[in-house]
N, C-alpha and C positions, 0 to 999 in steps of 0.2 A: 484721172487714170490711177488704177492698182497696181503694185508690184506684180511683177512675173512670178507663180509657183515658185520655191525652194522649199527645201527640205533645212532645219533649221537647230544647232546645234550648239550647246552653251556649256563649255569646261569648266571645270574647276581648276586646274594647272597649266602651266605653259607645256609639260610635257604631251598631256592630253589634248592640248591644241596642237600643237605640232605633228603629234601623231596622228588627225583629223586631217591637216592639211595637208599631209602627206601622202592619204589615202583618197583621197577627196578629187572628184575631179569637175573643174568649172567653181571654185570656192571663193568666196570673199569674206573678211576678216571686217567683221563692226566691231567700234572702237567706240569713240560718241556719236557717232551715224550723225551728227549736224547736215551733213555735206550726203552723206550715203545715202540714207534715207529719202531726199528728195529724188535723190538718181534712181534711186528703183520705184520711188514712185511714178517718175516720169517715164523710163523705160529705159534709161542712157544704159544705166547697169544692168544685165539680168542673168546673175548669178545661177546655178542651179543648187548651190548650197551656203550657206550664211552661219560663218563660226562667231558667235559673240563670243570676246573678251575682257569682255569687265566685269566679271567674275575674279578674274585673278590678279588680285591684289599685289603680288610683287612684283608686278609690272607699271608699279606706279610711286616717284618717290623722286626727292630734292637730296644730291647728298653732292661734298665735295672734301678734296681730299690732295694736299700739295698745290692746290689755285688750281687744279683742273676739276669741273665740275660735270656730274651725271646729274640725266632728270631721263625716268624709268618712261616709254612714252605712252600710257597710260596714266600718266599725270595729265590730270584736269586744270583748261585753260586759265580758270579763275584761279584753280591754286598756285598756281604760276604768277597768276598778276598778285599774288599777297605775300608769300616767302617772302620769311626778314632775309632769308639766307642769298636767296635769287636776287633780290634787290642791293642788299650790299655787293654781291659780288658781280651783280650784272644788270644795273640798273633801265638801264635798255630795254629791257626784256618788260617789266611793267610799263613806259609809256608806248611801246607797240601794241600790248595787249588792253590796252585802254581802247584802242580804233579795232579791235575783230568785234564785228556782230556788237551783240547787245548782253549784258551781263546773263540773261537765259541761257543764250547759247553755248556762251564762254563757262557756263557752270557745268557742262555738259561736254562740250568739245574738247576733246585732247591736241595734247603736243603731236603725238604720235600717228593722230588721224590727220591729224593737218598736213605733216611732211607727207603721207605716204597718197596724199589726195592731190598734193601738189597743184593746187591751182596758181598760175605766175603769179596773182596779185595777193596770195595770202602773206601774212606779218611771221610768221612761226618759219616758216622757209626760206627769206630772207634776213630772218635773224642768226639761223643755222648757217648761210652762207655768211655771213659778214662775221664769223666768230670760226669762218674755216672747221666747224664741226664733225666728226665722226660718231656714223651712226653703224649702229651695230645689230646685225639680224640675226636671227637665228632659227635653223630646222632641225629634221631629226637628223641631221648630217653633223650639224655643228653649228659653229658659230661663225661669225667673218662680221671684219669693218670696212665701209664703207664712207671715203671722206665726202664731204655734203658734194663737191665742184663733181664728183659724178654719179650720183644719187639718181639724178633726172635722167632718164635713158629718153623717152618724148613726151608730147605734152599732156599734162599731166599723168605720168606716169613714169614710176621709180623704180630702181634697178633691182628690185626683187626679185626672188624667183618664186611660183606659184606654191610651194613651200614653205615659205620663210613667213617670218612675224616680226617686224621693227621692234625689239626688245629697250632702246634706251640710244639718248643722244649724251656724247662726251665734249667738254670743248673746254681750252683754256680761259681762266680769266685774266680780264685785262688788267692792269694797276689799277691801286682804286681811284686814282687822280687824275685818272684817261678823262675826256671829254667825249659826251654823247648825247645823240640826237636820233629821234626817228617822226620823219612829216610823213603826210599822205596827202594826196587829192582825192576828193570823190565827191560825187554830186549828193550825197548827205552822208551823216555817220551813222558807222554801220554798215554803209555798201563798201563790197571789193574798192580799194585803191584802182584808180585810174593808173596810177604814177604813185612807188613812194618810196621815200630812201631813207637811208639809215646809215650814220656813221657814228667812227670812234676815234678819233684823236688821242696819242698821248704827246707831252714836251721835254726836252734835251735840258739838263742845268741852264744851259742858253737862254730857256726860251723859246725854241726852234723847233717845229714839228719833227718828231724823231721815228714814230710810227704814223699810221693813217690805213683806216678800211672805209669803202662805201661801198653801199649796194643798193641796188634797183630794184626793184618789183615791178608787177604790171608792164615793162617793155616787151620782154619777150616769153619763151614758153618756159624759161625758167629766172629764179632770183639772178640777179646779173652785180659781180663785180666790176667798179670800174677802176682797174688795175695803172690804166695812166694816169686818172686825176689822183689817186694813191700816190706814185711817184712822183706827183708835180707837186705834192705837200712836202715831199720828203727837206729838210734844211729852210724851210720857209718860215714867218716870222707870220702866226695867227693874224686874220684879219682880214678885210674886204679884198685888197688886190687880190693873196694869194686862194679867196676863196671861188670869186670869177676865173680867176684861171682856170684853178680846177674843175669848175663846171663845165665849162665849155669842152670840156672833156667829152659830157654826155651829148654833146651834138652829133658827135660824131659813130654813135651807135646803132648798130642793127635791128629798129622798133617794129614791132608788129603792129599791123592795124585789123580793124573789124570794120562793121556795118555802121559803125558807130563814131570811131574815132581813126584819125590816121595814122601812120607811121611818124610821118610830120609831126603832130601834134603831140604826138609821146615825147619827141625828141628833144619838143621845146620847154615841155612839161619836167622832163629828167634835167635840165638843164638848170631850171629854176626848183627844185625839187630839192637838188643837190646844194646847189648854193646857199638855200635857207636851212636844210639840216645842219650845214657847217657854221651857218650864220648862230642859228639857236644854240647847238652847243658850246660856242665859244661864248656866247653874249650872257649864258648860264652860270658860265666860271665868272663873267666880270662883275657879275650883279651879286654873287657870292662873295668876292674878294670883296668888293664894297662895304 
């Protein structure tokens, strides 16, 4: 199957996009079309007008400034996984981007297209979630932020208005002595996550877990914090007990199932998901200190 007719539109500026989508009606916005591209081929999407924006270059870019960090969301996925800059200050961010697709895709797919495509099981929007991130849109109106936790208005689909352009994600960096991890399931690599979580750990003079994020993908129809097993780290002393506790956290959460897998099986999948992301990145510092 062929894409549905559209009439088909490529700026040079963000103004000139915005001005298009403003006037435009039934519009959609390609970014890397990874994701798009299929959909209108298959039919899911059928636009009546297609603004490409990768034309305009200053919607793409690594910059940080006071430990809070912007990336323009036309920054391409691969250059995301190579930043010395991204990598020191958010090393995270390259081993999740190692599990999207395959180096073609990831040369090609943006940060940008990823959030605003919001599939539950992609790596780019559960990293925005677990780093509490604020993204920022903008039309001919103006501008506004939006923090990731209400981004997702339903599944797959972001709380834009048919106006707007995701201009750029903000988010703080964590210490550089945080601890982090992000696993996946999936029945090969390269496929969507089944299940996959991601955390950050920092420690107290103590010792003692002093902060803690984790998040889910693939459960439900968006990234998922799990904000109790967060708290059940809070004063704990790294390590197998306090890492099962915390897992078992994710039993207790609302999974979606398909044709394919259960609710159930999410849950047990999030459970053991969770415990090995805390496991890796704690057993990463020991093998370091070694």
């Amino acid at each position: 199957m062929k894409a549905s007719p559209f009439a088909y539109f490529a700026p040079d500026t963000l103004q000139e996009a915005l001005d298009l989508l403003g006037s435009l009606d039934n519009a959609k916005i390609l970014a890397g079309g990874q994701s798009l591209m299929a959909m209108l081929n298959l039919r899911y999407a059928m636009p009546d007008q297609l603004v490409d924006i990768n034309g305009i270059s200053d919607l793409a870019g690594i910059t940080e400034q006071g430990g809070r960090l912007s990336i323009g969301a036309m920054t391409r996925q691969r250059v995301l996984e190579r930043d010395s800059l991204l990598f020191q200050k958010a090393p995270i961010f390259r081993e999740a981007l190692l599990q999207v697709g395959h180096i073609q895709t990831r040369n090609r797919g943006t940060i940008g297209g990823s959030l605003c495509h919001l599939d539950p099981a992609a790596e780019l929007p559960a990293l925005a979630m677990l780093y509490d991130a604020t993204l920022i849109a903008r039309s001919a109106k103006g501008e506004r932020a939006l923090p990731m936790a209400e981004f997702p208005a339903f599944y797959m689909t972001p709380a834009l208005e048919p106006d707007e352009i995701l201009t750029r994600i903000d988010f703080d960096a964590w210490p550089q002595d945080s601890h982090f991890a992000f696993v996946e399931f999936s029945r090969r690599h390269g496929d969507f996550a089944i299940v996959a979580a991601g955390c950050l750990f920092s420690l107290s003079p103590s010792g003692t877990i002093e902060r803690a994020a984790i998040v889910l993908g693939g459960v439900g129809a968006a990234p998922m914090r799990l904000t109790e097993a967060e708290n059940s780290l809070i004063g704990q002393v790294p390590g197998r007990a306090a890492f099962e506790a915390a897992a078992r956290a994710a039993q207790d959460i609302e999974a979606m199932e398909d044709s394919v897998y259960s609710a159930q099986y999410r849950c047990h999948l999030s459970e053991v998901m969770t415990r090995r992301a805390l496991t890796k990145a704690w057993d990463r510092h020991q093998e370091r200190a070694a």
